[in-house]
N, C-alpha and C positions, 0 to 999 in steps of 0.2 A: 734489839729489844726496845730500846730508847725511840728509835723511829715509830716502831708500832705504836710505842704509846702516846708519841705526838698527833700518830694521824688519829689514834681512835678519840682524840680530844677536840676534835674537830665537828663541829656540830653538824655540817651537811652528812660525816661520815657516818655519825650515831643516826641519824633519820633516815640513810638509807638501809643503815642497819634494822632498823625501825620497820619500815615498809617491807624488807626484803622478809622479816620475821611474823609480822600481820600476814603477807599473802600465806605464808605456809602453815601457820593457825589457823586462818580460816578456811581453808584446804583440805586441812586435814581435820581438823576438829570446826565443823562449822557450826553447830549449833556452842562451841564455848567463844568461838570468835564472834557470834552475832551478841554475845551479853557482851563485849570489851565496846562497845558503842558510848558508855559512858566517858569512856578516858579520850578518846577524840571530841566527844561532845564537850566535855570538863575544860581541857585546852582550849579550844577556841572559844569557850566562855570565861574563861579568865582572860586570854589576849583581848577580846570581845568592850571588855571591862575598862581595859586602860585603853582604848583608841579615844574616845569622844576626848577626854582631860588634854591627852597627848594630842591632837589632830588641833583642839584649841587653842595650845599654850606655843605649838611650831608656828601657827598663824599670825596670832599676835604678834610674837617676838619676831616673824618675818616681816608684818606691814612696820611697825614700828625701826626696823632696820634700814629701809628702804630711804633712799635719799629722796628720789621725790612719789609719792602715795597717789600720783594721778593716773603715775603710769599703770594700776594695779587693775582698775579697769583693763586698760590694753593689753594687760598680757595674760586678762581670763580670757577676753574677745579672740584673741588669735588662739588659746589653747581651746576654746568653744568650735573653733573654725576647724581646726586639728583633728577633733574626737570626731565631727561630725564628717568630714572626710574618709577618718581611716572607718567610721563607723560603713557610710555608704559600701563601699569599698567591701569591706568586712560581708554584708549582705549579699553582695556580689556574685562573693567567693562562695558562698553556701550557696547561691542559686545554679553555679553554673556548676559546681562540682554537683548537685545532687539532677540536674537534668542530664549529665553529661555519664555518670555511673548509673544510674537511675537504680537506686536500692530496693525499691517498693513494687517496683513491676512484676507482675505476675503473683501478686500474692492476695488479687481478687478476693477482700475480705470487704462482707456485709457493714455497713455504718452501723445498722438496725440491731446485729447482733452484739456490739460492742458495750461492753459495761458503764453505762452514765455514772454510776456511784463515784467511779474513781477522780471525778472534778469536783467533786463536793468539796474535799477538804480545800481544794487548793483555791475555790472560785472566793472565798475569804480573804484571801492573802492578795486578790487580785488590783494592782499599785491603781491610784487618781488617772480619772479618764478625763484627756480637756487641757489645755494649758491652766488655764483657770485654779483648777484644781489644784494641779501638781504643784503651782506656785503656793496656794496655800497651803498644801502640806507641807513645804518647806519650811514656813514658818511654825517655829515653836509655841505649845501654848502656854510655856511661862521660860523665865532666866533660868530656871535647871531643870524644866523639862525636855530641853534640848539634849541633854547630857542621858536624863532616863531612859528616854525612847530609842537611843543607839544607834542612830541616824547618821551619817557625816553630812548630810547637807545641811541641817538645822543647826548643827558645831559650826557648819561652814559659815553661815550668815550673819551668826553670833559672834563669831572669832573676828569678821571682816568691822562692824560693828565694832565692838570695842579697841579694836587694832585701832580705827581710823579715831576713834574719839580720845585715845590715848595720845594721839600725835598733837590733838588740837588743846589740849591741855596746859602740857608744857609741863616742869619739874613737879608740878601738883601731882603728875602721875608716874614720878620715877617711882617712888616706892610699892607702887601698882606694879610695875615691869619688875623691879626687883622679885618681889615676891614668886610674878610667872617662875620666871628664869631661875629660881632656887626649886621651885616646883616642878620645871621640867628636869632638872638634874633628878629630882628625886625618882621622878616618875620613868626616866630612863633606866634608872639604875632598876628600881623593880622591871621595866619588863624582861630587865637583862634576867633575872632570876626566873622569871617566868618560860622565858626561851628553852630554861636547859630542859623543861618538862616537853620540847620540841619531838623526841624520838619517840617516847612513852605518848602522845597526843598521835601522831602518827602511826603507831603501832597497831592501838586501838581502832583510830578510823577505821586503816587497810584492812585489819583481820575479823571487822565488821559487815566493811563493805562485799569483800571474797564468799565471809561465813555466811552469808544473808543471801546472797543473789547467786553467788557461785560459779566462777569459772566458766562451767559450763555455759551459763543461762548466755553468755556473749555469742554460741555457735549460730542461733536460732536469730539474730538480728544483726549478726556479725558484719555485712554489707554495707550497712548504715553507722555500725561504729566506726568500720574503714573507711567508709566517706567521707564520715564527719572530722579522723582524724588526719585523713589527706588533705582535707582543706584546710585547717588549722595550720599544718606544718607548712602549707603553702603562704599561707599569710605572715605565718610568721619569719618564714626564709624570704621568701619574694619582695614582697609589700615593705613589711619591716628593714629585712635589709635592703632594699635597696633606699631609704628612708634615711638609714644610718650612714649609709656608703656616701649618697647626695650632701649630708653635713659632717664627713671626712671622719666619722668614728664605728669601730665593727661592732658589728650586731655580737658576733661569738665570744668575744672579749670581754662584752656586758653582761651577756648568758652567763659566763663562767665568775663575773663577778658577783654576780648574786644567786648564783646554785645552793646556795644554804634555802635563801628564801622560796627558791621553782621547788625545791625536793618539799618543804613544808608546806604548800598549795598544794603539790602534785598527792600529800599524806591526808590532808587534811580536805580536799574536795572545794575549800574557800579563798581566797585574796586576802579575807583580812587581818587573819592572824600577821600577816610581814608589812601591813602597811608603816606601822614605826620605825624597825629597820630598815626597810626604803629608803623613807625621810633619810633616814641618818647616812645611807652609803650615797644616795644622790647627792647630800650636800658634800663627801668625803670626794668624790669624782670632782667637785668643784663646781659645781650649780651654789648659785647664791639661795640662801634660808628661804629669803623673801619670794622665792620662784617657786623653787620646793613645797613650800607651806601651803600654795597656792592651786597649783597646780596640779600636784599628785592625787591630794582630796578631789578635786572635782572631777579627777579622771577615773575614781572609784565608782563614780557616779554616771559620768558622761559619758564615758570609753571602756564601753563594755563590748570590746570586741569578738569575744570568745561566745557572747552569748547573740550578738545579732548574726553570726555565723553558724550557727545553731538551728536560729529563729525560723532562715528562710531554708534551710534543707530539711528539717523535722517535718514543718509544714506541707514542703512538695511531697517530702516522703511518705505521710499520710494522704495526700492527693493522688499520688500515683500508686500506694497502697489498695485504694477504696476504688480504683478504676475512675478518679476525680480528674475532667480535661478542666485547667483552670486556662483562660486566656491571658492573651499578654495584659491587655487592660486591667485583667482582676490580678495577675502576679505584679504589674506596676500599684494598683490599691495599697495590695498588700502589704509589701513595700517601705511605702509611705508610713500607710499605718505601725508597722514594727521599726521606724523611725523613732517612735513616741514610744510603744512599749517597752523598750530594749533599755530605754532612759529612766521608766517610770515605773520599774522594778528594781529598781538600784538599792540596796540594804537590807533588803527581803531574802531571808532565807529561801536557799532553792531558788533565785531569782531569773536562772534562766528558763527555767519549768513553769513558773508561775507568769513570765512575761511569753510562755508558748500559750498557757491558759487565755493569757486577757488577748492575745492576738485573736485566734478563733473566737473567744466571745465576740467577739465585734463585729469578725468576718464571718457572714453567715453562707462564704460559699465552701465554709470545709467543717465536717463532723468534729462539734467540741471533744464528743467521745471519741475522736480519735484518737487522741492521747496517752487511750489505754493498752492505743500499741505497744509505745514505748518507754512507759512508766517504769517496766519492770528491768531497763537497761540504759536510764538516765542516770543513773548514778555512775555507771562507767564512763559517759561522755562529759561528766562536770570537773573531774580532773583538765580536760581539755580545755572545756570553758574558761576555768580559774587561771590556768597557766599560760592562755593566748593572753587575756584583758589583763596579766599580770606583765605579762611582755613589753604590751603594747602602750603600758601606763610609762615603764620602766624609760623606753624609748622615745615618746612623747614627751615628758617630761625634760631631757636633755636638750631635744631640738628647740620645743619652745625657749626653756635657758639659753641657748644658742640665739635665736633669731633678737631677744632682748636685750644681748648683750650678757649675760648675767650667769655664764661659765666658764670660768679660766680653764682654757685649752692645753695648757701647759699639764695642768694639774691631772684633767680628761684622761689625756694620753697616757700619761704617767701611770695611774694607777689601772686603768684599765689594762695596759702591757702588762705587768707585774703583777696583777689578780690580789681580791683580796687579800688584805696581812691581817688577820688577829692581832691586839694588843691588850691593854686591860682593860676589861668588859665595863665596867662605869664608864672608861674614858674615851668609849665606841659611842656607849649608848647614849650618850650626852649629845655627842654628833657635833662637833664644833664651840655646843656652849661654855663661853671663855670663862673659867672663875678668876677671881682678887686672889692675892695671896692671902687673905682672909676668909679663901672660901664661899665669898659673895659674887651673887653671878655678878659683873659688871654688866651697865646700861647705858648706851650711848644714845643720847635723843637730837634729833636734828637739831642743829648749829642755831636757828630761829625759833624754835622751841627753849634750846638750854637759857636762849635769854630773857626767855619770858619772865 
């Protein structure tokens, strides 16, 4: 009896409790699973809430950690170099698995008959076209409109920003750091409370997502969700592990260490609700803050692998739908082109649907209204999306700590063998921040700073 109730206190265990009870609501009662849409919406809008505060305050108190702050360049450059590989890569994998099953074939559908309506909504959402551009979206247009707009990249440059002018300071800005560092305890400690609403958020989505689309609707494009999720599992077994094998730690070890957070993507259809817990078990594995803070944010951003594997199979598979021959030259375009979209829908609700939209706007050699194939069975393949780029953040993440130096490997192995342990929920979510016996976060500022 005792063992039951340990395991049912287990938060992965309650969420898959969660999802296992949304599918059979929605199932069976589909029109009362499609109103429970609010309680998955409500959750990830509260998680939603606390990332910008939490994504700047891990920042800070990372660059200000860091012994020397020049190195903080080099080890975005090499995680830039990272995303943008496993990204190619990524594109690859959807190209050759959707040529190679070929989903669409024989399903000789008219472009002309296809419903335009249904890119309306989304051609608004469509992310900055241009480097240009996308650079200035990034910048915020004031010190707390960064935080409004719900962005991590505009957190991102913010956070990098005052990180770096903190250090140039000198003790003028302990009680600045102070203050973060009380602030990130606090803001841990709520999302810790926020988590336990993790099954009931998941409950909702699923028995939304089942009530709304149904089951069934997966028979009629079933081909293309098993494409899409045979290349997924490929990238992520293949690619990934052998990623993790090359810098001597298992892929399945990590999986199993963060299973709370894959089952909450996998409920919830998004990445972002676990980016705070990440932060905290990546640094718990023994990646230094400063790597963490860095790192993981921009791979929210940058290493969206689940959705550039998406990008280039939807695509063929509307090609090969509409009896479309694309050449190799226009599939290399292409390509290219969803090099930049895949980047430049990053925060955007629905972001891999909306960076399939800005793809085809641009490429005028495939029906925008193609889309309307598969609108009404993207929702099933966004689990897939969220939990490969969730993967593939999780794993990035440690290499890069690895190549910089800045993961005790002792630590790695350790807790990666022995799989997550629970202990007291503050003293998880805090995720290493050391307090005084006072209660006060302590701040240590580089040795040429404290003399200033």
């Amino acid at each position: 009896m005792q063992a039951a109730k340990k395991i049912l206190k287990m938060l992965y265990v309650q969420v898959l409790i969660g999802l296992v009870l949304g599918i059979t609501v929605g199932h069976y009662w589909p029109e009362f699973g499609a109103s429970l849409k609010p309680l998955g919406d409500g959750f990830v809008k509260l998680v939603k809430m606390m990332i910008a505060p939490i994504v700047f305050c891990t920042i800070v108190s990372g660059i200000t950690s860091l012994g020397d702050t020049k190195g903080v360049g080099k080890t975005l450059l090499k995680a830039m170099g990272l995303f943008y590989v496993l990204t190619i890569i990524a594109l690859l994998t959807g190209l050759v698995a959707v040529i190679a099953l070929q989903p669409g074939a024989g399903m000789h559908i008219d472009p002309t008959h296809l419903d335009a309506g249904v890119v309306a909504k989304y051609t608004s959402k469509v992310p900055p076209s241009g480097f240009a551009e996308f650079v200035l979206h990034i910048i915020p247009s004031s010190f707390f409109g960064a935080f409004s707009e719900g962005e991590v990249l505009p957190v991102l440059l913010l956070a990098c920003l005052c990180g770096f002018g903190l250090t140039r300071i000198g003790k003028v800005g302990q009680t600045v750091l102070i203050g973060i560092h009380a602030f990130s305890h606090m803001l841990f400690a709520a999302f810790s409370l926020i988590m336990k609403l993790a099954p009931l958020g998941a409950f909702g989505a699923m028995a939304f997502t089942v009530g709304k689309y149904g089951i069934k609707s997966i028979g009629s494009l079933g081909l293309l969700i098993g494409t899409f999720y045979t290349a997924c599992i490929f990238f992520v077994v293949v690619v990934l592990g052998l990623l993790c094998y090359m810098h001597k730690f298992k892929l399945w070890q990590l999986l199993r260490y963060i299973r709370e957070e894959l089952l909450v993507v996998l409920g919830t259809s998004s990445s972002e609700p676990v980016l705070p817990r990440l932060l905290m078990k990546l640094e718990r594995v023994g990646c230094k803050k400063g790597v963490v803070g860095l790192v993981l944010p921009t791979g929210y951003s940058f290493n969206l692998d689940g959705t550039a594997i998406y990008l280039t199979l939807a695509s063929l598979f509307i090609a090969q739908a509409c009896d479309i021959t694309l050449s190799w030259g226009q599939i290399a375009g292409m390509l290219g082109l969803m090099l930049l979209t895949s980047k430049g829908a990053a925060g955007v609700t629905g972001s891999g649907f909306v960076a399939l939209v800005a793809t085809l706007t641009v490429m005028h050699d495939l029906p925008v209204a193609g889309v309307a194939i598969i609108v009404g069975i993207d929702r099933f393949m966004s689990e897939a999306r969220a939990l490969t780029s969730t993967m593939s953040n999780a794993v990035a993440c440690i290499v890069v700590a690895k190549w910089e130096g800045a993961c005790d490997e002792q630590v790695l192995q350790r807790e990666l063998a022995r799989g997550y342990v629970p202990g007291n929920e503050v003293e998880e979510a805090e995720a290493g921040l050391q307090a005084t016996p006072a209660g006060v976060a302590h701040v240590t500022l580089k040795p040429e700073l404290q003399a200033h």
